[in-house]
C-alpha positions as CSV (number, residue, x, y, z in Angstrom):
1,X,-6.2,2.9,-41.2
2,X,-9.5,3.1,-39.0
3,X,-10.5,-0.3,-40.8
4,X,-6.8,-1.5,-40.8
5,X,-6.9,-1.8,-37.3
6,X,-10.6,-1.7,-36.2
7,X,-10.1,-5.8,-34.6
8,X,-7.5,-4.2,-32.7
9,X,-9.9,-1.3,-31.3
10,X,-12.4,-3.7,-30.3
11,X,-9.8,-5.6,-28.8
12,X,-9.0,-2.6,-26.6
13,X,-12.3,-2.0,-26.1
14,X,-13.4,-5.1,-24.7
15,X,-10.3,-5.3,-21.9
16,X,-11.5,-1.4,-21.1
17,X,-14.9,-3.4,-20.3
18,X,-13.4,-5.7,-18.2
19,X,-11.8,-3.2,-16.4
20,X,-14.9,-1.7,-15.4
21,X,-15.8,-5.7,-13.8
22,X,-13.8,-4.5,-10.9
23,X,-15.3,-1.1,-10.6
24,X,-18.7,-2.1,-10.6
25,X,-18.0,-4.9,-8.1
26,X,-17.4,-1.5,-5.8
27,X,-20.7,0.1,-6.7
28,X,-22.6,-2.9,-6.6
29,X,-24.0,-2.8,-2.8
30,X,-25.1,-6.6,-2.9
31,X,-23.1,-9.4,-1.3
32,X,-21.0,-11.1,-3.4
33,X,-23.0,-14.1,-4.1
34,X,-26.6,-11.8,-4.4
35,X,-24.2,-10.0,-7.1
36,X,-22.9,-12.9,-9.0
37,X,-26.3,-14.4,-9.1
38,X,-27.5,-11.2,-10.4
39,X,-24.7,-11.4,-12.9
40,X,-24.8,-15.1,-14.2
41,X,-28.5,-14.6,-14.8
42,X,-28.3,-11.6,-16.8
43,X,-26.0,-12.8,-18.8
44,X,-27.5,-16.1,-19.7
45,X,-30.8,-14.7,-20.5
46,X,-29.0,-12.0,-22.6
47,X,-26.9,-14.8,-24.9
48,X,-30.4,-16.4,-24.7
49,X,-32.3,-14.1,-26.9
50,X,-28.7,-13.6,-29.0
51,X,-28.3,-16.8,-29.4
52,X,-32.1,-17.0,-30.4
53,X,-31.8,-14.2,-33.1
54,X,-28.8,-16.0,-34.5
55,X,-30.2,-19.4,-34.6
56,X,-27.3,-20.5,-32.7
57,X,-27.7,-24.5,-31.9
58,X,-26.1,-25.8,-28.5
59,X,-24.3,-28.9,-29.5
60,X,-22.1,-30.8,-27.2
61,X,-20.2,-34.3,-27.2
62,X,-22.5,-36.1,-24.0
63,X,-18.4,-37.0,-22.5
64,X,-17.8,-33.8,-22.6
65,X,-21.2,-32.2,-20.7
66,X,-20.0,-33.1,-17.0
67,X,-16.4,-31.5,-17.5
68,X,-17.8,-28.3,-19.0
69,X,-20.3,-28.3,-15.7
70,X,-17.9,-28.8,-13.6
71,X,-15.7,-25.7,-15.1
72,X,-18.8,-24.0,-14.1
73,X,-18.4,-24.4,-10.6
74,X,-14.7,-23.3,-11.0
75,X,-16.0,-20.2,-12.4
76,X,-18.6,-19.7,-10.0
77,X,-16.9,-20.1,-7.3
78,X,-13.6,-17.5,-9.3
79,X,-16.3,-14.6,-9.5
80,X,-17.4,-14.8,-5.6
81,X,-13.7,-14.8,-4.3
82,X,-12.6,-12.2,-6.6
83,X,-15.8,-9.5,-6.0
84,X,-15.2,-10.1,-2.1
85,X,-11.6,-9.3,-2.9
86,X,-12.8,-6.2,-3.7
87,X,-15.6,-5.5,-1.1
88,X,-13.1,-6.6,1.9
89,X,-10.2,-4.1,0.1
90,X,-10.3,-2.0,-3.0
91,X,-9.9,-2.4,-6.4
92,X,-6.3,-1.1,-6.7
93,X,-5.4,-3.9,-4.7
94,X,-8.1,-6.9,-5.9
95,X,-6.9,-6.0,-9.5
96,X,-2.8,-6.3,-8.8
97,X,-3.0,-9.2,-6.4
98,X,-5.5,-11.0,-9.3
99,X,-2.9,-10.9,-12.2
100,X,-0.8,-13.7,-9.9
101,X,-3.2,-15.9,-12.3
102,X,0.3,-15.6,-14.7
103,X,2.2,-17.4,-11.8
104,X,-1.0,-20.2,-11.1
105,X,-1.2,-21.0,-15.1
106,X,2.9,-21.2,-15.6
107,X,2.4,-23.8,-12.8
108,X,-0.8,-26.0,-14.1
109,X,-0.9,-25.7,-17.3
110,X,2.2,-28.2,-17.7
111,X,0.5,-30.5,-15.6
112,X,-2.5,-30.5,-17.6
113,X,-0.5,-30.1,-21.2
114,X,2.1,-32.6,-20.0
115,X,4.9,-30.6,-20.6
116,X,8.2,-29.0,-18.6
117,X,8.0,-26.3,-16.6
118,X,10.5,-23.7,-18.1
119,X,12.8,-21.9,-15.8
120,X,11.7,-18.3,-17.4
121,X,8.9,-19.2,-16.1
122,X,9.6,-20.0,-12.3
123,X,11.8,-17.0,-12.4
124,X,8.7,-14.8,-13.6
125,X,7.2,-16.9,-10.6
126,X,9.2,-16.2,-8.1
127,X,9.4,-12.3,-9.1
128,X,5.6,-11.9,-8.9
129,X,5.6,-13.5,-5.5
130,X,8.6,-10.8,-4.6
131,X,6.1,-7.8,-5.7
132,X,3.1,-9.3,-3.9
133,X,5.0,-9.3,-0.6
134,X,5.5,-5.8,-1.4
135,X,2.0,-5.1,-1.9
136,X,1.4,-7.0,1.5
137,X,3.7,-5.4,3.5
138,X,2.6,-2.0,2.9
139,X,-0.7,-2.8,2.5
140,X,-1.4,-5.3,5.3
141,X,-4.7,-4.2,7.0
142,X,-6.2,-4.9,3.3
143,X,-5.0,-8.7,3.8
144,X,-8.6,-10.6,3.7
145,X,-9.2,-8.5,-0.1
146,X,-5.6,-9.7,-1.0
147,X,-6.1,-13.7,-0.2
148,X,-9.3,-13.5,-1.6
149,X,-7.9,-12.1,-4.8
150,X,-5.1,-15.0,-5.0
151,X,-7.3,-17.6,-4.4
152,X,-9.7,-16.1,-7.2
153,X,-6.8,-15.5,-9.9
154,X,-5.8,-19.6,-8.6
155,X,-9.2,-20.5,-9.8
156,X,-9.3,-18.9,-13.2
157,X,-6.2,-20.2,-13.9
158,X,-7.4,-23.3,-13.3
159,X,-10.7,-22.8,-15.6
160,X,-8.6,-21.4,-18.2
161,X,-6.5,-24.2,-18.4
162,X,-9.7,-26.3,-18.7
163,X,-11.2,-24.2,-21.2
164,X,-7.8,-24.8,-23.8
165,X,-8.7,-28.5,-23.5
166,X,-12.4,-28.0,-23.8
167,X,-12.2,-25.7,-26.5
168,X,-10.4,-28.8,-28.8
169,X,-13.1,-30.8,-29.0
170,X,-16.5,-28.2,-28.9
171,X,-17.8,-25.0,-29.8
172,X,-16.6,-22.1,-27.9
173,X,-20.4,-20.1,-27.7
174,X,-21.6,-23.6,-26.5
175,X,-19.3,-23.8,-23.6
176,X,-19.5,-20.9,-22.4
177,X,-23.4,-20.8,-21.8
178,X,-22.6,-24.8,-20.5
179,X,-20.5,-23.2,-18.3
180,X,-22.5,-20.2,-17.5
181,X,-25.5,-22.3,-16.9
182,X,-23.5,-24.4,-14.0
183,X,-22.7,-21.1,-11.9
184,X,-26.1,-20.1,-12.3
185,X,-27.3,-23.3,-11.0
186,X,-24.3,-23.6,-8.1
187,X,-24.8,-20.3,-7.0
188,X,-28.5,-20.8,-7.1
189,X,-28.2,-23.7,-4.6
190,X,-26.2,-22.0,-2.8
191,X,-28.4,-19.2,-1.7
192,X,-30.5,-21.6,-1.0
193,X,-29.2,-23.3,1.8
194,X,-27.2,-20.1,2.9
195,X,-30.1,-17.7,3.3
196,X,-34.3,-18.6,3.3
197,X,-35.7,-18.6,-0.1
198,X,-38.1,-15.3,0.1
199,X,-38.3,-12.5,-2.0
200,X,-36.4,-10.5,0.5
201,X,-33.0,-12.3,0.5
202,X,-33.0,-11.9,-3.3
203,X,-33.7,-8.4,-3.3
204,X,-31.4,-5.5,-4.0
205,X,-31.5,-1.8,-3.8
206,X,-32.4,0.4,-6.3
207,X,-29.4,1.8,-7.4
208,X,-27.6,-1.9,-8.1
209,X,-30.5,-2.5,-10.8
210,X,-28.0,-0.3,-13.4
211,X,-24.9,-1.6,-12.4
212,X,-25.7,-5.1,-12.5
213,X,-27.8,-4.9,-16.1
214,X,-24.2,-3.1,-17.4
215,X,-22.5,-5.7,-15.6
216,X,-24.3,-8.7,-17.0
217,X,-24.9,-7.4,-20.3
218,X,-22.1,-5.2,-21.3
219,X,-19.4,-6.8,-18.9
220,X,-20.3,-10.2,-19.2
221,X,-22.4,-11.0,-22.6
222,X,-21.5,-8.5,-25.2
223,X,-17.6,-8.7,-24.0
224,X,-17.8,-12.3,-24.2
225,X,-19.2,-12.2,-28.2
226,X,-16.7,-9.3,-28.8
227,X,-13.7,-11.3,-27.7
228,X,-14.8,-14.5,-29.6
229,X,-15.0,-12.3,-32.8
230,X,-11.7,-10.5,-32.6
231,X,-10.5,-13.7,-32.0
232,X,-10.5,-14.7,-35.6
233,X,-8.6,-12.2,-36.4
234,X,-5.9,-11.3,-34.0
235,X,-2.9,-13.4,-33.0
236,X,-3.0,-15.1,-29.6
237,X,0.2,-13.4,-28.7
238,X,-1.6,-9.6,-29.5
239,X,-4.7,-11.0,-27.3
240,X,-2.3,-11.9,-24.5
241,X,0.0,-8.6,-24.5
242,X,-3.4,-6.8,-24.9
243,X,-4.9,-8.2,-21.9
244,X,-2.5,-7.5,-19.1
245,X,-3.8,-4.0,-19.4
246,X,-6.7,-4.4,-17.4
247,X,-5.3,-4.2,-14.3
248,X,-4.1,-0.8,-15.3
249,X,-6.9,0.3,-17.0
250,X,-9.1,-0.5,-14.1
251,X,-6.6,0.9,-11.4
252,X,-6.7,4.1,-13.7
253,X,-10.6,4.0,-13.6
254,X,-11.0,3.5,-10.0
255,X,-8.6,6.3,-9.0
256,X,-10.7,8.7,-11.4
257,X,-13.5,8.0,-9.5
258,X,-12.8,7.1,-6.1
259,X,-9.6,9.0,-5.6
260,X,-9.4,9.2,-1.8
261,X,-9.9,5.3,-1.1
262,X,-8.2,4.3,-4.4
263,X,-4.7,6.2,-4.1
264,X,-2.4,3.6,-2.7
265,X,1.1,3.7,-0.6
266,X,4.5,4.5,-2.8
267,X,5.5,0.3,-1.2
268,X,2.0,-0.7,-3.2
269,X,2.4,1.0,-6.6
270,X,6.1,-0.2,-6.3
271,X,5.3,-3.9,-5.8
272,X,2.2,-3.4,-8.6
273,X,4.8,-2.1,-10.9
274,X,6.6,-5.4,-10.4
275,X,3.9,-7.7,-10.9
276,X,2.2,-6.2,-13.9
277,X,5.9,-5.6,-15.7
278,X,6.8,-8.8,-15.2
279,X,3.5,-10.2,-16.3
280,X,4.3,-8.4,-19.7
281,X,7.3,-9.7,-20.0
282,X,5.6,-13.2,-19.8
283,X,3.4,-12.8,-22.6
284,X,6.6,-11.3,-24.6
285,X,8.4,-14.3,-23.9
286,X,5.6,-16.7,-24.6
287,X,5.0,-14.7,-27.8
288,X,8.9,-14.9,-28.9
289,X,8.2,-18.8,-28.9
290,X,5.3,-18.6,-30.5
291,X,6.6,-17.2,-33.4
292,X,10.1,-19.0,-33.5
């Protein structure tokens, strides 16, 4: 059974990684850009040396080079808004408020795919909004974390839409380091004109040397070759139903461990409840017409 199912473990696995993304945004003491800096590099130099040991060749269609950049900067700039989110909030809230990216894709990826949007899907839309209010309502002093969040899950949204197009045409390892290569590079520059260039503004604290190397390395490059791997073997529709668990997993985690800050207001789990149900009864939905 172990071996029967052992795709479906990693799966698992890998979303209880990303959970700990929001987790180690809160333990991380650097800004938000410092910390994405941090992250970006690790990461590429760790798919680097993997990709080195593999013998893995970067090949890409020159067309195609300045739209995978520019997804880059989408991504970039995603990962700043959403660990902000978190350092101007919690992650209770970041996490709930950033699985409105359901909402943002239902509304651009027919724009993209030229297709219909499908009233289940505006419906779903106009739910989520319903449980957001909730959360800001109750939760209203936390309002720069929540807008933060939004404008984050609006950006991945957006790069994930990308990505489905990219993904057509080129190799999936390749565009991701592309891609991680352009947020290295845009958040580069922009520490550079933000603070001076000295060893000082680029240095961190002891105790964020841990995090981030988990962060990078675990978080960033090992979950990203996991989830290419299972991949191959799971359904799209089991990676999607699988996935809206993170926002539990890492609101489970961060109450464990932070349970004073963490523990919400009955109006926030209420209006949580309504955004991450109705989130998985998206991906049941999308998975019924996938398999029509």
């Amino acid at each position: 059974m172990l071996s029967k199912y052992k795709h479906h473990l990693w799966l698992h696995l890998v979303i209880l990684i990303f959970g700990f993304t929001g987790v180690f945004g809160k333990l991380i003491h650097a800004d938000s850009y410092l910390l994405v800096w941090y992250r970006v590099g690790i990461a590429l130099l760790t798919l680097t040396i993997f990709f080195a040991i593999i013998k893995h060749k970067i090949n890409i269609k020159n067309k195609q080079t300045f739209r995978i950049l520019l997804v880059g900067v989408i991504i970039a700039a995603h990962w700043i808004t959403f660990f902000e989110s978190i350092k101007q909030s919690n992650v209770s809230i970041a996490l709930v408020c950033f699985s409105s990216s359901t909402l943002f894709t239902s509304l651009i990826e027919p724009f993209y795919f030229k297709r219909r949007i499908k009233p289940y899907e505006l419906i779903l839309g106009v739910i989520i909004i319903i449980g957001l209010s909730f959360i800001f309502s109750f939760e209203f002093s936390h309002y720069r974390g929540m807008i933060l969040s939004i404008i984050s899950a609006a950006l991945a949204s957006w790069f994930t839409v990308l990505n489905g197009i990219l993904i057509k045409e080129n190799d999936a390892k390749t565009i991701s380091y592309l891609e991680l290569i352009s947020a290295f590079v845009t958040v580069s520059a922009v520490l550079i004109f933000t603070k001076s260039p000295t060893f000082e503004s680029f240095s961190i604290i002891k105790s964020d040397i841990l995090w981030l190397l988990l962060l990078g390395t675990i978080c960033t490059a090992f979950a990203f070759i996991v989830s290419i791997e299972v991949m191959k073997k799971i359904s799209p529709y089991t990676v999607t139903m699988s996935v809206n668990l993170e926002p539990i997993y890492s609101i489970i985690l961060a109450l464990l461990i932070w349970p004073e800050s963490e523990t919400m207001s009955a109006g926030f789990y209420a209006g949580a409840g309504i955004v991450i149900s109705t989130i998985i009864l998206n991906a049941y939905l999308k998975g019924k017409e996938l398999y029509r």
